[in-house]
SEDRENZA-229928 format. One line per 10 residues: number of its first residue (from 1); their letters; for each residue x, y, z of C-alpha. Coordinates in steps of 0.1 Angstrom, whole numbers, plus 2048, in hexadecimal, padded with zeros to 3 digits. Layout:
NUM	A	X,Y,Z; ...
% end
This chain:
1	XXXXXXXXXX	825,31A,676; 845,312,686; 855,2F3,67C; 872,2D8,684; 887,2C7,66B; 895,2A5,67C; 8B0,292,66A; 8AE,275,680; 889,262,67F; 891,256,6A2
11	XXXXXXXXXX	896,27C,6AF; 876,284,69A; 85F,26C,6AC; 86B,26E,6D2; 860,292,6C6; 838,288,6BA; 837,26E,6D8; 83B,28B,6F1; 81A,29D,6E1; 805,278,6E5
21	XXXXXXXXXX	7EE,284,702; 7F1,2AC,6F6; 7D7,2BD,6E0; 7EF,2CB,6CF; 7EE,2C4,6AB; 80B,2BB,696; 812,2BF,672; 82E,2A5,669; 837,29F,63F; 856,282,63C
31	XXXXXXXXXX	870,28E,620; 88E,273,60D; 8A5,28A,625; 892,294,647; 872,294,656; 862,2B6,660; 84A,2BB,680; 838,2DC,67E; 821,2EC,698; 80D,30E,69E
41	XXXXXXXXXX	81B,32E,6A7; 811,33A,6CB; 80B,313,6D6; 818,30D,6F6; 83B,314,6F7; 841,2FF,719; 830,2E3,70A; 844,2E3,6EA; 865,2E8,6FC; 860,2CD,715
51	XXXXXXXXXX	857,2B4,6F5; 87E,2C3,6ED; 887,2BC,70B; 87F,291,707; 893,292,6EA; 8B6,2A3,6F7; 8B1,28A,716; 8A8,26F,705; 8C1,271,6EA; 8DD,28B,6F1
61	XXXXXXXXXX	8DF,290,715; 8F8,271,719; 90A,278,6FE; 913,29A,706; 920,28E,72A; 934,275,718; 945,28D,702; 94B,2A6,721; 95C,28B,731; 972,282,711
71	XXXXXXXXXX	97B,2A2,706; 97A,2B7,728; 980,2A4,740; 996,289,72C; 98B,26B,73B; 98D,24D,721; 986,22E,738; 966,21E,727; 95C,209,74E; 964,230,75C
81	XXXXXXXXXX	94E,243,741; 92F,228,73E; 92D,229,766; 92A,250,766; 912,24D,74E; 8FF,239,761; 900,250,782; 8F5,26E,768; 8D6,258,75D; 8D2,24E,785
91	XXXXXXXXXX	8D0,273,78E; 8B8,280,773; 89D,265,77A; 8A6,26D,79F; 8B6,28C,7A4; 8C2,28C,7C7; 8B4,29D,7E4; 8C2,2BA,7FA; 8DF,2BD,7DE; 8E9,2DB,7CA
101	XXXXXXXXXX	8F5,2D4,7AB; 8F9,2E5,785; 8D6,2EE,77A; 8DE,2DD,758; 8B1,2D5,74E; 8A9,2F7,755; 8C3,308,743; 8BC,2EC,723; 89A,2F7,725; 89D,31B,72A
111	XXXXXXXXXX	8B7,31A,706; 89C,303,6F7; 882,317,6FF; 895,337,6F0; 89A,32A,6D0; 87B,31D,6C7; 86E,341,6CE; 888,350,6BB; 887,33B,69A; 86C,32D,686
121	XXXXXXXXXX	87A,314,673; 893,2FE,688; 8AB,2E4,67C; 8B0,2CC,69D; 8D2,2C6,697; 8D9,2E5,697; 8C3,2EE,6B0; 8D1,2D0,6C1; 8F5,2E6,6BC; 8EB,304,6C9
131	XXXXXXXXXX	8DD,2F8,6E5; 8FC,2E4,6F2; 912,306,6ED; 8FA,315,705; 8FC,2FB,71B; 91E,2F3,71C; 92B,303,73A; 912,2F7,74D; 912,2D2,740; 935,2D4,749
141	XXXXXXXXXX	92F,2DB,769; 916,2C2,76F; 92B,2A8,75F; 947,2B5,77A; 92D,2AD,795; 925,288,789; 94E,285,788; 949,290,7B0; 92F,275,7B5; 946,25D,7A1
151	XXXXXXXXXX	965,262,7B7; 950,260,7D7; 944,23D,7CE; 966,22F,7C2; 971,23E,7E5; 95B,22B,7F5; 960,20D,7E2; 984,20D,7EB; 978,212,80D; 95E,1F4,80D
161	XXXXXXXXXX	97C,1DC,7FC; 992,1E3,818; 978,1DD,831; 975,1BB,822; 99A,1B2,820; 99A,1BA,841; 97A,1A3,84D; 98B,188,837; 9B3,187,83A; 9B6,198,862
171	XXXXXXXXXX	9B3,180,87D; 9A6,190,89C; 99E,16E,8AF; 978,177,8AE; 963,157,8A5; 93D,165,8A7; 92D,186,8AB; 908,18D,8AF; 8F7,1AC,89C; 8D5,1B0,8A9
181	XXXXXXXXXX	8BD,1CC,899; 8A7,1D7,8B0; 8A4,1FE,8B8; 8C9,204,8AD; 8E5,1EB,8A3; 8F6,1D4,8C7; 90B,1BA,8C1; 914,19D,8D8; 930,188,8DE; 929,15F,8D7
191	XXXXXXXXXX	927,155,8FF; 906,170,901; 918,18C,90C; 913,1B2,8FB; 932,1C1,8E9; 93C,1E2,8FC; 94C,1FE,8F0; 96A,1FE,8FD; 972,1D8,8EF; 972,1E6,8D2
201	XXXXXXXXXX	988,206,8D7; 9A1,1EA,8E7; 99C,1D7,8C8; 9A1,1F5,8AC; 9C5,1F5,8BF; 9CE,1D7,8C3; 9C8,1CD,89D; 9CC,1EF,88A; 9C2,1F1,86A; 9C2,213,84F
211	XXXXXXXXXX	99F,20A,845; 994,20A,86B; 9A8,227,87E; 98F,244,878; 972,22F,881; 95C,243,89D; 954,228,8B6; 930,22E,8B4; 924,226,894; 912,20A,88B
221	XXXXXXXXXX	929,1F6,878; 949,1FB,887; 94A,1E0,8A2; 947,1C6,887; 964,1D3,871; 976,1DB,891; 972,1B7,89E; 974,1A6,87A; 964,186,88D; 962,166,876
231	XXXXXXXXXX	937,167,878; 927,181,875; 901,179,881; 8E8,192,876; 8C5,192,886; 8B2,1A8,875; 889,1A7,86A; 892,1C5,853; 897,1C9,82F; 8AF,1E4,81C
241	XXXXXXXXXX	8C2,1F2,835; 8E0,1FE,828; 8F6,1FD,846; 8EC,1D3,848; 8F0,1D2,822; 90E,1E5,828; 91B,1C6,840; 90C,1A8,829; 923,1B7,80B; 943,1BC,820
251	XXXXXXXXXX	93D,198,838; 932,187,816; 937,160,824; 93D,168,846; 91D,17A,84C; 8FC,169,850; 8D5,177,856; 8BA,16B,86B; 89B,177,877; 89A,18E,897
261	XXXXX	887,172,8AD; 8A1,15C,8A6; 8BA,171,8BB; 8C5,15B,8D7; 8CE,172,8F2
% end
């Protein structure tokens, strides 16, 4: 019999939950002090360690990544922290795709897995312990990825703000532009006319703006920052497109949606 004291009753039934559709059988007595959960040698060692595994995500994992980024990393802003936080819990419900980063779950399991082989009798906070000094490089690194992800959207926040000063305070003179989503992203001037490229290459010069400069002429958005026109008409029949949401967020007031058929040109 091998066999888990818990100190926390919490911890100890996050533990049985993850055994609710297993056969495995449990053996749990509840002391004045702790509650021990005891199971068969040469169960199934997987199963066991992935029922650990519920536990140190359920209870530790954001902990630890708050404590790398006090004492490592020395950040101490509470907005900065919680929202890192957040992109950690983002990531392990959907870790992200075509991305290489710290194998932090493998290597929890893998130390998990190692010490319920080697000891029969486990204390979870000091299992708990032991574990994290295993870890720790690793966790470290994979906090120093979510930092990555962290600075990337603040840039792009900055990025977005100044897009929107610039659609709110910079008079270009242009009353009405018309988005129309069909097949790719053309915009049209208020008398009917479509928007060429070179208008807005002239325009880029003739009201320069830091947030605008490195703009490459043909992407989809950059003839309405370019242009900064006091209506922004979107006809769209489509729903959660980021490059429209994208334009609704930075137009705010001066943007407004219709359907496709009610494009007038």
């Amino acid at each position: 019999m091998v066999s888990v004291c818990f100190s926390n009753r919490l911890d100890a039934v996050l533990f049985q939950r993850a055994f609710s559709k297993s056969k495995t059988v449990l053996s749990v007595k509840e002391y004045d002090s702790h509650i021990q959960v005891g199971f068969y040698d040469g169960q199934d060692y997987d199963e066991i360690t992935n029922a650990f595994m519920k536990v140190f995500r359920e209870r530790k994992f954001l902990g630890w990544i708050e404590g790398v980024l006090t004492y490592t990393y020395h950040y101490n802003d509470e907005h900065e922290i919680r929202r890192i936080m957040e992109i950690a819990q983002e990531f392990e419900r959907t870790p992200p795709v075509g991305v290489e980063i710290p194998s932090l779950f493998s290597s929890l399991h893998f130390y998990i897995k190692k010490f319920i082989k080697d000891y029969k009798d486990l204390d979870f906070d000091t299992l708990s312990v032991s574990v994290l000094k295993s870890v720790h490089s690793t966790l470290v690194d994979y906090t120093g990825y979510l930092l990555d992800e962290y600075k990337l959207e603040e840039c792009h926040q900055l990025l977005v703000d100044n897009w929107r000063q610039r659609i709110h305070n910079r008079d270009t003179g242009v009353q009405v532009l018309h988005l129309k989503d069909d097949s790719g992203f053309r915009y049209y001037h208020d008398e009917g006319n479509e928007l060429r490229e070179a208008e807005t290459s002239v325009y880029m010069k003739q009201y320069p703006d830091p947030s605008i400069l490195e703009l490459p002429l043909d992407w989809d958005i950059t003839p309405a920052l370019v242009h900064a026109p006091e209506l922004l008409v979107i006809y769209s029949d489509r729903q959660g497109v980021a490059k429209l949401e994208l334009l609704m967020s930075i137009f705010e007031e001066k943007a407004m949606w219709k359907r496709l058929s009610d494009f007038p040109f």
